[in-house]
Every structure is written in C-alpha cells, then in structure tokens.
C-alpha positions in Angstrom: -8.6 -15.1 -27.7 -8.6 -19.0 -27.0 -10.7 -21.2 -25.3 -7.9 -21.4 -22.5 -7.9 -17.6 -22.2 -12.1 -17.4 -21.8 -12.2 -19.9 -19.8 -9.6 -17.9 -17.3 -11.8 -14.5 -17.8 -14.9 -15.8 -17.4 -17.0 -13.7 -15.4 -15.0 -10.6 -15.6 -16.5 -7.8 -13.6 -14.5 -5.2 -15.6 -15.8 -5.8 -19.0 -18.5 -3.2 -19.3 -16.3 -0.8 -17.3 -15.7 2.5 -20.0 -12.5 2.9 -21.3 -10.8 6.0 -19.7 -7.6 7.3 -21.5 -4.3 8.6 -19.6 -1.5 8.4 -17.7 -1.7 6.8 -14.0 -3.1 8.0 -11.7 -1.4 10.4 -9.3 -0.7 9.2 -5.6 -1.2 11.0 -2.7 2.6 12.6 -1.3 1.4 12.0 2.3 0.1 8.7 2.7 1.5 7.3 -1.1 -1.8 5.5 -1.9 -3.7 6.5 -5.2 -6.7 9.0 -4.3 -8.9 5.8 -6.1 -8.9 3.4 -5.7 -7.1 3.2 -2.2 -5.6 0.5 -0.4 -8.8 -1.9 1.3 -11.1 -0.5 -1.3 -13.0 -3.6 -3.1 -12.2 -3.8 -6.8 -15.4 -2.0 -8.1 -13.3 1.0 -6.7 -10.8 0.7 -9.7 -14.4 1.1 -12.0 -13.0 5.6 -12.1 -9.0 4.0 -13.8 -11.4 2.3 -16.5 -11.5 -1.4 -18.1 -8.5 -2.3 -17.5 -6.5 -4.3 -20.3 -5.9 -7.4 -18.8 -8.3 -8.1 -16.4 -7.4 -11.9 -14.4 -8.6 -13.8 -12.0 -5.6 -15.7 -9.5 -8.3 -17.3 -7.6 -12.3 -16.2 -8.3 -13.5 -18.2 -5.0 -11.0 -16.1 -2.9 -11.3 -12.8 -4.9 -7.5 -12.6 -5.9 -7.2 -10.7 -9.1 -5.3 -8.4 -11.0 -5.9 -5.4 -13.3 -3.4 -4.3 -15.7 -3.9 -1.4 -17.3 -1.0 -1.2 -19.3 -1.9 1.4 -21.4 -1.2 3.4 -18.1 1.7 1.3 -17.1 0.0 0.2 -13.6 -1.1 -3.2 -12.3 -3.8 -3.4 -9.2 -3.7 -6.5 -7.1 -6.7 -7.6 -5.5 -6.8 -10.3 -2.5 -9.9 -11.2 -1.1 -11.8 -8.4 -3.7 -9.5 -5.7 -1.5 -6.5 -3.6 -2.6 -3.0 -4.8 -1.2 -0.9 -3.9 -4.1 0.0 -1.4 -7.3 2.7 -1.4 -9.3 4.0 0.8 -11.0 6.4 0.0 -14.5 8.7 2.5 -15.3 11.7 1.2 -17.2 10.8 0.5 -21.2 10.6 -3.2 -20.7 8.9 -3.9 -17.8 6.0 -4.8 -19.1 5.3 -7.4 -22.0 1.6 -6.3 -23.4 1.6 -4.6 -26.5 -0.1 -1.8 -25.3 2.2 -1.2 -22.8 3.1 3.1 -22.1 5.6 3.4 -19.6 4.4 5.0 -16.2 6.0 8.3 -14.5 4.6 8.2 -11.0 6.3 10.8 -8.4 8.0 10.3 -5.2 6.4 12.2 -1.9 9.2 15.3 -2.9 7.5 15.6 -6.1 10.4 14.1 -8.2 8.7 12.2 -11.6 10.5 8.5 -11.0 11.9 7.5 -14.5 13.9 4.5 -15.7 17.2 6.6 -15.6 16.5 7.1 -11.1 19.1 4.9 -9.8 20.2 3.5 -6.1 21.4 7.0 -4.8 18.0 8.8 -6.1 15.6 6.7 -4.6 17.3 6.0 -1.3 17.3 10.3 -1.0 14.2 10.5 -2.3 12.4 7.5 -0.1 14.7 7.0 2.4 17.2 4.1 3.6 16.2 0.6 2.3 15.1 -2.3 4.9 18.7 -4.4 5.8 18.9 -7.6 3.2 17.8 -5.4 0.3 20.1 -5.9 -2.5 20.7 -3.9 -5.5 18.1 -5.2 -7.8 15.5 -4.5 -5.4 15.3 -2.2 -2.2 12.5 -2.7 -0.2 11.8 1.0 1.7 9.2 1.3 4.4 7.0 4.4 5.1 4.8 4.3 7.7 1.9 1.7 6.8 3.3 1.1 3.4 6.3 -0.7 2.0 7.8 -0.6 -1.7 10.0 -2.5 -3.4 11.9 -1.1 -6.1 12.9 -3.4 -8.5 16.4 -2.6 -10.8 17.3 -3.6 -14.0 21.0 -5.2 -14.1 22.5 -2.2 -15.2 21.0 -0.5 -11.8 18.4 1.4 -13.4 14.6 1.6 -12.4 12.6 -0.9 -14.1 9.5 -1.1 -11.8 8.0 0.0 -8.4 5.8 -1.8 -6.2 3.7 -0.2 -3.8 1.6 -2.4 -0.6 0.2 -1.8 2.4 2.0 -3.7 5.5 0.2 -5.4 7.4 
C-alpha cells in the first residue's frame, strides 16, 4: 500500500471489524433491503457483513463512504454515515479487485439473478422499467426503492444497484 492509499484510509472504522466469510447477504423478498444492515442504518451496522475489503472514504467530514466487500460481490454506500445504496455484481467482470466472487442475489419471486438474466427476465421478474431506461440499464421502481440494472453490451446482467428513493 502507498502513501497515497494510507493517506485516503486513514482513520478507517472497519479495520478491526472480523473477517466473516460467505456469500452476500440475503435481502428481504418484501421490502428488498438486506435484513443488516438496512437502508438509514449508520455504517457500524455493516460491522455483522465483516471488514470489508476495500473500505473508502468519498468525503470523511460528510460521512460518504463505501464498503466493498468483494469477496461477497457487494458494495455498501454510505452518505452522511447512513445507508442509501448496495450493489450488487453479478456478471464475471464487474468488479476489478482481485478478490472479487461474483454475487447471486434473488429477485422478490425467489429467482437467483445470474449474468445469463437478460431484458425479458428481469422486467417479469421486477416489473416494467421507468420510461427513458435504455437497454444497458433499466431503472425499476418498487415502492420506496428503485434499482437500476446495469447490462453488459451483449444484454446480459453485469450488476444491480439497489437505493432507497427519496
């Protein structure tokens, strides 16, 4: 690690977290939040997914950060120390770190989302996309939470991104 790359962790809250091993975590069918840490929780919440691998801060004074846990094949977004985003990568590039394992969350039917789901499988599994989506990414809203599901150019799923509306 380099100077550049201390100086941009310094301080991080995560680093005497334990390591927990595993897939991702599961998300709830109903509401599609993660049963911990939830959307609104403050990032100590994410202490039960482990140290993450990557832990950064976007801005320490505002409390925007980001956990990757790529091992897992999730990121959590933190604004203002608070929840507002997971992702999800699915397809076996979406992710750069070396330690990078693919995730397989499931849609609120119970279907395991893989890089081979296409268009026509996650608009019958989440519903019609928002108008202006395009086909590299459909943005779907359900109820108090929106995701956008990113494609690869062959139309495949590469990565899903999961927020609260606000």
């Amino acid at each position: 690690m380099g100077l550049f790359d201390r100086l941009l962790n310094f301080g991080d809250p995560t680093k005497d977290w334990p390591v927990v091993s595993g897939p991702a975590p599961a998300l709830s069918r109903r509401t599609l939040q993660l049963e911990a840490p939830r959307f609104g929780e403050p990032l100590e919440s994410a202490l039960t997914l482990g140290r993450p691998d990557e832990f950064t801060w976007q801005n320490k004074k505002a409390g925007f950060s980001e956990l990757l846990y790529a091992s897992k094949g999730l990121r959590l977004q933190f604004e203002a120390n608070r929840l507002v985003e997971v992702t999800f990568f699915i397809g076996p590039s979406s992710c750069s770190h070396r330690g990078f394992k693919p995730a397989t969350p499931k849609s609120p039917k119970g279907v395991p989302l893989g890089p081979e789901m296409r268009k026509d499988r996650i608009v019958e599994l989440f519903g019609e996309p928002v108008p202006g989506s395009d086909d590299e990414v459909l943005q779907i809203l359900h109820g108090d939470t929106a995701s956008d599901f990113s494609l690869t150019e062959q139309g495949q799923l590469d990565r899903w991104d999961l927020y609260l509306i606000e």
